[in-house]
N, C-alpha and C positions, 0 to 999 in steps of 0.2 A: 423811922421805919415806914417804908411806904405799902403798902396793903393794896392788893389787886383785887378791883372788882368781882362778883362772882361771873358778870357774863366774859369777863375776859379769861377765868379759866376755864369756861366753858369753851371758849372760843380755842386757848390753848388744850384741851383734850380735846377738842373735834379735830383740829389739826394733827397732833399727835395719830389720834387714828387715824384719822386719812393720810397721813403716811406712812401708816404702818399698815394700814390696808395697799397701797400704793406697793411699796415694797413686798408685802406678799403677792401681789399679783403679775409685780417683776419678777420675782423668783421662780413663780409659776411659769411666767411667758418664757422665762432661759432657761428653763428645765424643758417645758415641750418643743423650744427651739433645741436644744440638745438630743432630746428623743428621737426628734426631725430628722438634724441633721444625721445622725446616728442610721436613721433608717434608708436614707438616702445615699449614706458612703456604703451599705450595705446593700442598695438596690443597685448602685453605681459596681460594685463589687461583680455583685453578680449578673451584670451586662456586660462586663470587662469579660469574664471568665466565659459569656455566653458565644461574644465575639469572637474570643480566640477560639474556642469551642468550634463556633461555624468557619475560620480562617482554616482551622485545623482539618477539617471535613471538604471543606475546598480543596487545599493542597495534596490529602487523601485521592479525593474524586481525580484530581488530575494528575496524579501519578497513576492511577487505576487508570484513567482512559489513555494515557501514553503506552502503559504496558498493555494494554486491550488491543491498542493500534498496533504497535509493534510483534505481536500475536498474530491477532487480524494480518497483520503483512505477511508474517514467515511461512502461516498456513496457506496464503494466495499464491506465493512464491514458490513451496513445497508441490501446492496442489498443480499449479505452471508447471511445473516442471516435470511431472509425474505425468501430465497431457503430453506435453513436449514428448517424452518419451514412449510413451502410447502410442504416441501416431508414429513416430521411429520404427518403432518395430512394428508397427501396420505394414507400413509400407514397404521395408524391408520384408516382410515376409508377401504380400501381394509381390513383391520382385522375384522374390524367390518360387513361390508357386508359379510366375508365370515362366521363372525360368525353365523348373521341373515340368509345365506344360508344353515349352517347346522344345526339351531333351525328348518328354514322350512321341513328340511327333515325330519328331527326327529319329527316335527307336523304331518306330512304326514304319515310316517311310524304307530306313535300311533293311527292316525284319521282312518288307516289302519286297524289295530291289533283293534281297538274298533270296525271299524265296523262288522270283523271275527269275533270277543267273541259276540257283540250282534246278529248276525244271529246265531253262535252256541250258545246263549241260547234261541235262541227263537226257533230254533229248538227242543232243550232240553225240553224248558217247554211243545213243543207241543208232542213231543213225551212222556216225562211225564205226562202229561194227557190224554194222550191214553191209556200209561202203566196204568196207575190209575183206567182208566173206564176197560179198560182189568181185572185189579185185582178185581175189585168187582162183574164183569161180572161171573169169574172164582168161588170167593167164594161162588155167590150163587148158582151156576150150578154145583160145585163139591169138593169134600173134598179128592181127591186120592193125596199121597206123590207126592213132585217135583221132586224127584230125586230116583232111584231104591237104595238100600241096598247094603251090603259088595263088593264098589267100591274098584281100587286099590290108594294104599297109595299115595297122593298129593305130587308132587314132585314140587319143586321152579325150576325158568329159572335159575339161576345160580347153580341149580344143587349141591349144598355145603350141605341142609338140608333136608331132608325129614320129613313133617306133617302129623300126623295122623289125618284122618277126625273127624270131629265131631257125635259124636252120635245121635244130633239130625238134621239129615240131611230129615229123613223120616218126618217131622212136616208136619202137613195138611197145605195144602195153607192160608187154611181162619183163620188158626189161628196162620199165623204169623204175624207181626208187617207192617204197612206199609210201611216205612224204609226197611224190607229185602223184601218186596215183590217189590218194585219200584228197587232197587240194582236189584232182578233176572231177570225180565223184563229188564232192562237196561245196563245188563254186555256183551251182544252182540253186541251194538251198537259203530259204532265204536267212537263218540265224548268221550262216558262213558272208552273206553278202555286206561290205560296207555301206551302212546307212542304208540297206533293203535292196542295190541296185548296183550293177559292175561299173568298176573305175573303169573300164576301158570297153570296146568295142566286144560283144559275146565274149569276154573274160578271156580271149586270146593272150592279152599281152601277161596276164595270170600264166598261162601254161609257157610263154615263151621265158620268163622270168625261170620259171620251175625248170626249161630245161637248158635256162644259162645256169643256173646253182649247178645242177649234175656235168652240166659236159665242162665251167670253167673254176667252177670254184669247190669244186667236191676235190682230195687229194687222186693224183694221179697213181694205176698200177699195172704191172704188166700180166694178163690171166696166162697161167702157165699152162693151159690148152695151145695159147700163140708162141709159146717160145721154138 
């Protein structure tokens, strides 16, 4: 039997503990490496989820700013078009007012021109009824020719033709037509004159005219005084 010194069991319990302290403080070190790691798949956790979190917030933001834009456009395009049409009808209506401005003028000018033609015929008629009571006045107070005998030949303002008077220029007053006797009354007067001034030489070829109507174109008859 061999028997071990006492420092060699001293030596074997100092060893013993120091590995048993050694293992304890292995234990300790894979247990706070555990806790570690632990806390770390747990921080890692919660940056994975932080990530997606702000991915998620991203993809948010940019589906909001596409629908923002596409907003933003329909309103520009709405509001375009709402202008567009604002000035349409401006402008069609300044067309229309100017229209209505020159219908007025034109009312104005004719409501013009009518009242001119009805004072000159009312002028007319009354001087035609003058000339009227004149003409009967005349036929019954005298029967001498309107006009003297071998006048000279009627010449036209354009001067291109010359007309022979008519022959029956000498006819008694009272027994021309009242047609030529209102014409010779009336060929002086300046409403009766064309453009203010006679087509022809002292309005002769007027009275020769008046007594080609009666002597060739009036119907013919026999007065039954002559038969």
């Amino acid at each position: 039997v061999e028997f071990k010194s006492k420092s060699e069991q001293e030596a074997l319990e100092s060893k013993s503990a120091q590995e048993e302290a050694l293992r304890t403080v292995l234990e300790m070190m894979e247990k706070d490496s555990e806790d570690r790691i632990a806390e770390l798949d747990s921080e890692l956790a919660r940056v994975e989820a932080e990530r997606e979190r702000a991915i998620q917030l991203q993809l948010e933001a940019a589906s909001n700013a596409a629908e923002e834009s596409a907003r933003k456009q329909e309103v520009e395009g709405a509001a375009r078009l709402a202008v567009e049409k604002l000035v349409e009808e401006r402008q069609a209506k300044s067309q229309e007012i100017g229209h209505l401005a020159e219908r007025e003028e034109q009312l104005k000018h004719e409501l013009e021109m009518a009242k001119k033609i009805a004072e000159m015929e009312k002028i007319a008629a009354i001087q035609s009824a003058k000339a009227i009571a004149d003409i009967d006045e005349s036929a019954q107070s005298t029967t001498t020719p309107l006009v003297d005998s071998k006048r000279p030949p009627v010449v036209s303002r354009r001067g291109i033709q010359t007309y022979q008077e008519s022959p029956f220029l000498d006819d008694p007053f009272n027994e021309m037509t009242y047609g030529r006797r209102i014409a010779i009354k009336l060929q002086n007067l300046s409403f009766y004159q064309p453009k203010g001034t006679h087509w022809d030489f002292n309005g002769l070829g007027l009275q020769s005219a008046w007594a080609h109507f009666e002597h060739s174109v009036l119907p013919r008859y026999i007065s039954k005084s002559e038969v």
